[in-house]
MIZALUM-771234 format. One record per atom (N, C-alpha, C): residue in three letters; x, y, z. Coordinates in steps of 0.05 Angstrom, whole numbers, plus 5000, padded with zeros to 4 digits. Layout:
BEGIN
AlaXYZ ...
This chain:
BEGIN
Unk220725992250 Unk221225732263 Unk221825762293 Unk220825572309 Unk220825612341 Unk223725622342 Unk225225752361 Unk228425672369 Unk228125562392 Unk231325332391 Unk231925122407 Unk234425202424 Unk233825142449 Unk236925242467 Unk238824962454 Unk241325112466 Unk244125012459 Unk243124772470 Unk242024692479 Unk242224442513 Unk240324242492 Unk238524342476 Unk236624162464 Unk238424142440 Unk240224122428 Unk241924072404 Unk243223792397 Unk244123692387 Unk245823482368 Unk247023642360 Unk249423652368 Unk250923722348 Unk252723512320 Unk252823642303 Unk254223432284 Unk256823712266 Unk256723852278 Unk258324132256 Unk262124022259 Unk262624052232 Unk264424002227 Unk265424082200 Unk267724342202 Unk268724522191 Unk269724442170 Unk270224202162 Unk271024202138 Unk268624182108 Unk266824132125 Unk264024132099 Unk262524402110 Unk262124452135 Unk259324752144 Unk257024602140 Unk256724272137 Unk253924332130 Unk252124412151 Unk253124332179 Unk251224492204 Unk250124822196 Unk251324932176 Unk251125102177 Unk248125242164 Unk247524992140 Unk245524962130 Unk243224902145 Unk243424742158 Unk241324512186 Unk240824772212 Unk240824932208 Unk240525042240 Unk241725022251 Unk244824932249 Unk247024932270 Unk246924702285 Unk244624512289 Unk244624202295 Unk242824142296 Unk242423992309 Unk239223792301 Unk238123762322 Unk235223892334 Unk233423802354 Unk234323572367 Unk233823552392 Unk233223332408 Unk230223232404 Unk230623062407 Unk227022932406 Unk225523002388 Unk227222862361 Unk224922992334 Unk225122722318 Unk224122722302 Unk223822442278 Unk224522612252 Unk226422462241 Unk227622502227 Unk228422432204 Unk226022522167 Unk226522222157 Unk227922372138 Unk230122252117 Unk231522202094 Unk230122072071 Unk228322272053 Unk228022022028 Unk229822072002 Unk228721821993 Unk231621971954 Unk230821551947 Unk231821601923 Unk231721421903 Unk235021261909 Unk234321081896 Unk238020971893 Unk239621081881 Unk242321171893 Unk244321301884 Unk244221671890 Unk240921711908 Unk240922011920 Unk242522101929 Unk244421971947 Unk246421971969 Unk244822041994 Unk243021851996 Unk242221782030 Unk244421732045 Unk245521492040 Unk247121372064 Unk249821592061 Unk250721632042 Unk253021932043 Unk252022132069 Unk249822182067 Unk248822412085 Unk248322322115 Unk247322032114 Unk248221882140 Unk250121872153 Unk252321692129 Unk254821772146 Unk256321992151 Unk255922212134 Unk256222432151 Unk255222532177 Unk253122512179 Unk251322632198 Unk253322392232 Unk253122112224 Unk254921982245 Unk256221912253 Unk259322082240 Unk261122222239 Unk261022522256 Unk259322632243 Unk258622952267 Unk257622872292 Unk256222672293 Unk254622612330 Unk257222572335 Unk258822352327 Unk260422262343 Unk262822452348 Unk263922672340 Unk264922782338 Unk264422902364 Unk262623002371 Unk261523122396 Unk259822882415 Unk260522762414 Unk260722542434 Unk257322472441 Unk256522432419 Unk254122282420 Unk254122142412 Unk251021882441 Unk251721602432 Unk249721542406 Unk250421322392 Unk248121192374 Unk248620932368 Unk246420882360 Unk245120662361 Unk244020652324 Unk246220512306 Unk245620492277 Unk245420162264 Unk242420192251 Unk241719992239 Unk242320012212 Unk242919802196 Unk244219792168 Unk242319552154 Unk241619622139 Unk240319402109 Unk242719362096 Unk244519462088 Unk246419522072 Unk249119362067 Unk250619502102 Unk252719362104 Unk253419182117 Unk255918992122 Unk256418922144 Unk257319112165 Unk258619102183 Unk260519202208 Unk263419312189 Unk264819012179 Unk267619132166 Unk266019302147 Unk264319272135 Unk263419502103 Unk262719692118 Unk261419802138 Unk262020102145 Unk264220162157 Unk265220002172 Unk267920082179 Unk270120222142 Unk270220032134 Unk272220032111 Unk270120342097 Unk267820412090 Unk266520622078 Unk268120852089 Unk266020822124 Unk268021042137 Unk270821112140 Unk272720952135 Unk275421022133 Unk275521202106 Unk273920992083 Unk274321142051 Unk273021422060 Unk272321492074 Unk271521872066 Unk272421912092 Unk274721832097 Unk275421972127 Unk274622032139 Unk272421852150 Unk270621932175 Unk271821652188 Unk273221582205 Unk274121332220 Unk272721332246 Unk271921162256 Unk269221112282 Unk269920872290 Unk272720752288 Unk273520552299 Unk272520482318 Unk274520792347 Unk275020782367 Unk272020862380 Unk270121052369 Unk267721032379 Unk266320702377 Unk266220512366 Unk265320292365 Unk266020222390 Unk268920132394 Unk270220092420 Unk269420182439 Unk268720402442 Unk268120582471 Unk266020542472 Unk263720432459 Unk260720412462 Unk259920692459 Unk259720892444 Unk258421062428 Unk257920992413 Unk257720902398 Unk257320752378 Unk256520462378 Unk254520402368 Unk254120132373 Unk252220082330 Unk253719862310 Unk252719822294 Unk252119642289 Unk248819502284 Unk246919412280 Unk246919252255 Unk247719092241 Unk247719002214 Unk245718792204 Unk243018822194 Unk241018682187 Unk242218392167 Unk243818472149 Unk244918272134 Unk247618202135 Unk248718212155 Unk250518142155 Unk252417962142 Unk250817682137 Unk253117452117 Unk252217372088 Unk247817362100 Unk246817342083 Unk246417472059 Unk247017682061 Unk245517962041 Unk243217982037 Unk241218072016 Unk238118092018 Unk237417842002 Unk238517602005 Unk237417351990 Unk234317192004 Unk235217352028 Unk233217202048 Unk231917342061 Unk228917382052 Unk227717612064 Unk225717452092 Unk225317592113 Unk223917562129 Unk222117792138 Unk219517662156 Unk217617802146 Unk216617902177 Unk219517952202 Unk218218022226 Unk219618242235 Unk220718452219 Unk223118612221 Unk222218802240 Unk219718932229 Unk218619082247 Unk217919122265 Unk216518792271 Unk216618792309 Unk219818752325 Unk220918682315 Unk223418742327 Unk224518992325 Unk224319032307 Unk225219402306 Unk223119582332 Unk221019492343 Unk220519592363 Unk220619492389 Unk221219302394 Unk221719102409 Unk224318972422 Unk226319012412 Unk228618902421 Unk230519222438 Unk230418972461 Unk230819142488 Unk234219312483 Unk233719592490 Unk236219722488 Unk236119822463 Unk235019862448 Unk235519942411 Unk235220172415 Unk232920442439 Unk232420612436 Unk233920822465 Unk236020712473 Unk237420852496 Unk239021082495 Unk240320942460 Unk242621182447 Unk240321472438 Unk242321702444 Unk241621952437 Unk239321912411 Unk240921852390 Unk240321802358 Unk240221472357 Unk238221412344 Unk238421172321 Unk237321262296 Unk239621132287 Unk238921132248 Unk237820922240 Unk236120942226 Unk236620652205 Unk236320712177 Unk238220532169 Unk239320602133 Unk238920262126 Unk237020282103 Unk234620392100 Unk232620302112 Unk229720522119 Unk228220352135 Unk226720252113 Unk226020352101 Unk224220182078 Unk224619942067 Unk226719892064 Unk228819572064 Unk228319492082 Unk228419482108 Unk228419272130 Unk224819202127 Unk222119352116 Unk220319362124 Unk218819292102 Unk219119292082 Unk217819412056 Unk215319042053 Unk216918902064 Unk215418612061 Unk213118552090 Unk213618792106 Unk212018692127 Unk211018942142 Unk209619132120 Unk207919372132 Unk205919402112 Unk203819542126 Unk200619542115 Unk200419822121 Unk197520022114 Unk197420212131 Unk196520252162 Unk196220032163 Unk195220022196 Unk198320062212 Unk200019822207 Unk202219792221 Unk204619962208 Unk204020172194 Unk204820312199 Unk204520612210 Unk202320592218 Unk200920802237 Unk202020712264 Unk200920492269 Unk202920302293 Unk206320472297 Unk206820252281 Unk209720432285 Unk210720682286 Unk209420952270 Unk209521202275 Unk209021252301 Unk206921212313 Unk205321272341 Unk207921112369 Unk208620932361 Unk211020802377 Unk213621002368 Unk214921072350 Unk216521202348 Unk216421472355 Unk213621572356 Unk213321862373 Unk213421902403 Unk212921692406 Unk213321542440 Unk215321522448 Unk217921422425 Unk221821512436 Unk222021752431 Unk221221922424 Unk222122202412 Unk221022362438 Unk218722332446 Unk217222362472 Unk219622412501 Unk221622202496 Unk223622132518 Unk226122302502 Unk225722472487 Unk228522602482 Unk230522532460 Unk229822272454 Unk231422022432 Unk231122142409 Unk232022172394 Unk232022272361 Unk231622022342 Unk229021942329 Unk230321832303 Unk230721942284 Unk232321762266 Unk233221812233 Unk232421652222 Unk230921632200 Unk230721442184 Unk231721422149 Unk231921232141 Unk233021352104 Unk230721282091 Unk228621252079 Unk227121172059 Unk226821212029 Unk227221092009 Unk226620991987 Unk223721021972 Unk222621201972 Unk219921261961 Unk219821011944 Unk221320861925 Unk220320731901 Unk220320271923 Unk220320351948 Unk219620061964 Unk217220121976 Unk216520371981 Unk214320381985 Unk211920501981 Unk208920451988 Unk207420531966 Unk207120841977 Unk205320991962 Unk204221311973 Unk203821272001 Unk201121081998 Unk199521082016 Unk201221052053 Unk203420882049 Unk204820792071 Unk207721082074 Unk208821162047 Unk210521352050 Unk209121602061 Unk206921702051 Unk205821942064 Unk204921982092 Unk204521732108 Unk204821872138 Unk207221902151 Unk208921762138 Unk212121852150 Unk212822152141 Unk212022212110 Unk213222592113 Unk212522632125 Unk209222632133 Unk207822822138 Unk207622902175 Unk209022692180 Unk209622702220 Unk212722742227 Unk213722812201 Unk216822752199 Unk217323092213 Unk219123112238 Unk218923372238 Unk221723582219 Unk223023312216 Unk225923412196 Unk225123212173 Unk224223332142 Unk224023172117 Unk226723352102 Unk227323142099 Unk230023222071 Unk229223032043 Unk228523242028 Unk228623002004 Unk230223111979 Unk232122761976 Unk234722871958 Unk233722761931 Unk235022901912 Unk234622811879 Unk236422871869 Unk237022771846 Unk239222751823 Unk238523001807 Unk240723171793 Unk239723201770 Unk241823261742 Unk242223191720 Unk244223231707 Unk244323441693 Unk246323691699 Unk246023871685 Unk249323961673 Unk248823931641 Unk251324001625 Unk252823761631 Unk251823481630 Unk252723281623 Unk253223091657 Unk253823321677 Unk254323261703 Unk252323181722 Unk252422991740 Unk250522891753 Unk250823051785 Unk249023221790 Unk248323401809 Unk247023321833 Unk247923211861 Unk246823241881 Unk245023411900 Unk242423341905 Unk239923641910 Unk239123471938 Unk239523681956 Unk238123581983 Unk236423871987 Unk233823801984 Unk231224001990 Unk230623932020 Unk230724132033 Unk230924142063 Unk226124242065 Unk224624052054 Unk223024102064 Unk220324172089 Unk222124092104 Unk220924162137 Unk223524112151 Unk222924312173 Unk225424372197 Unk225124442217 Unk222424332233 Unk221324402254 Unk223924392287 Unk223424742297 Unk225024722317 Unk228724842320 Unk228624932287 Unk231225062288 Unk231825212306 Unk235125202310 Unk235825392321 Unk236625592309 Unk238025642282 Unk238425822268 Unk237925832232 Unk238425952225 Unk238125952197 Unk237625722172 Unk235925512161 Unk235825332151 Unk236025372120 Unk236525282101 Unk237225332067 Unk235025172063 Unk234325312040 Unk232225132028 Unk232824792010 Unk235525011999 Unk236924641977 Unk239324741980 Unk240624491987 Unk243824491988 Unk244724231977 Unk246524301953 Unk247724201935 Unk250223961940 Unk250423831933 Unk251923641943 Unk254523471930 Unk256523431935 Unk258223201926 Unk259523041944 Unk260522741939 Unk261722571954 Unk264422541942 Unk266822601950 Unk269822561944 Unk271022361961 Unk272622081947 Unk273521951977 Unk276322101984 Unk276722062011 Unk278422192029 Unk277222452034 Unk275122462020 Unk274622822032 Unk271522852045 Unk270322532041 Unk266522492039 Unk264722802032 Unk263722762052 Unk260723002042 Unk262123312036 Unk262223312009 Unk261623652004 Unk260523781992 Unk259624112007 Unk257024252007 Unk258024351980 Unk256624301957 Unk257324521929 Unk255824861940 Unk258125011944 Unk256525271946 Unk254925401923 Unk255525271903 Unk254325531872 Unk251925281878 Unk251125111879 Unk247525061884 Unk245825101911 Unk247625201931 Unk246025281955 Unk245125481957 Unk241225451969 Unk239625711968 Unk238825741993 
C-alpha cells in the first residue's frame, strides 16, 4: 500500500478502543470513503465513533443524518460517551438532520441535488452522511449516479474526505457497484451468530493510501458508556 505523511492524516485514534490501530493509524485526506452493512450492522456505531476521533483531534465536519434528530445524536453520543456538545458550539461540528420532526413519512424526491448543491456542505475536513442510501434511494438511476460519484471525486480532489454509510438492501447492484468500486476506503460490516451470540464483522476490503498496517476483519461490539469495542479474539 502507498504510505501517507503524518500531514495527509485524519486522525480519529483513541486509546480506549485502538481501533486506529487497525485503519492505518488514520484516515487519508482526500479519499471517499464508503461504509456498507444491512440493518443492525453497526454502521452508524462505527460513525459515531469515527466522529468522536476527528473531533477529538480537532477536526472540522460537516454530518448529515437520515436517522436522527440534533437532540437524538446528541442524547446517542452522550449514551456511549462520546459527548460533542461543546464541538457543536464551537462550529467543528456542524449536524445536518434530514428528518428532523417529520421522520421518513414523507419522502421527497430532490435530495440529491441538494446534497450537491447547497452552498458550504463541502468546506468541513470530513462529511459523513448516515445513510446515504436513505436520503437517495427514491431519486437515483445509473446515470445520476455516475453524476454524483464524478462530483464527489471533485471534493476529494480539494483534500475533503467523504464518508458515506450505505445499505446494500435500498439499493440495487447496478447503482451499489460503482460506489465500491471508486470507494478508495470499502468497509463492509456483517452479522454473524456464533454459539448463540450475535457477532460484529467489519471486513476492511480496500484501504487505499495507508499509512501503516491495515487488518483484514476486525471484530466488533457496542457497550453503552463504553461505545465501540474492538473484540480482539476475532481480529485478523
Amino acid at each position: 500500500m502507498a504510505m501517507a505523511s503524518r500531514q495527509n492524516l485524519l486522525r480519529f485514534d483513541f486509546e480506549r478502543d485502538g481501533l486506529h490501530r487497525h485503519l492505518g493509524g488514520g484516515l487519508p485526506k482526500g479519499v471517499m470513503m464508503v461504509i456498507s452493512g444491512s440493518v443492525g450492522s453497526g454502521k452508524s456505531a462505527i460513525v459515531q465513533r469515527l466522529i468522536y476521533g476527528f473531533l477529538l483531534h480537532h477536526h472540522t465536519m460537516n454530518v448529515i443524518s437520515t436517522e436522527l434528530t440534533t437532540k437524538g445524536f446528541l442524547n446517542q453520543m452522550e449514551s456511549l460517551d462520546y459527548p460533542v456538545k461543546k464541538n457543536l458550539l464551537d462550529g467543528h461540528l456542524k449536524f445536518i438532520p434530514v428528518f428532523p420532526l417529520i421522520g421518513k413519512a414523507k419522502q421527497r424526491a430532490d435530495f440529491l441535488t441538494r446534497l450537491k448543491s447547497t452552498p458550504g456542505l463541502y468546506d468541513a475536513e470530513v462529511v459523513m452522511i448516515d445513510t446515504f442510501s436513505a436520503l437517495v434511494m427514491n431519486d437515483i438511476d445509473e446515470s445520476r449516479a455516475l453524476d454524483t460519484i464524478s462530483f464527489f471525486k471533485k471534493v476529494v480532489a480539494k483534500n475533503r474526505t467523504i464518508i458515506m454509510t450505505i445499505d446494500p438492501a435500498e439499493l440495487s447492484d447496478r447503482i451499489m457497484g460503482p460506489f465500491r468500486s471508486v470507494a478508495d476506503i470499502l468497509l463492509e460490516l456483517r452479522t454473524e451468530v456464533v454459539e448463540g451470540n450475535v457477532e460484529h464483522l467489519m471486513y476492511v476490503t480496500r484501504y487505499s493510501h495507508a499509512q501503516g498496517p491495515v487488518s483484514t476483519s476486525v471484530g466488533f461490539r457496542i457497550e453503552p458508556r463504553a461505545g465501540f469495542i474492538v473484540d480482539i479474539t476475532t481480529v485478523a
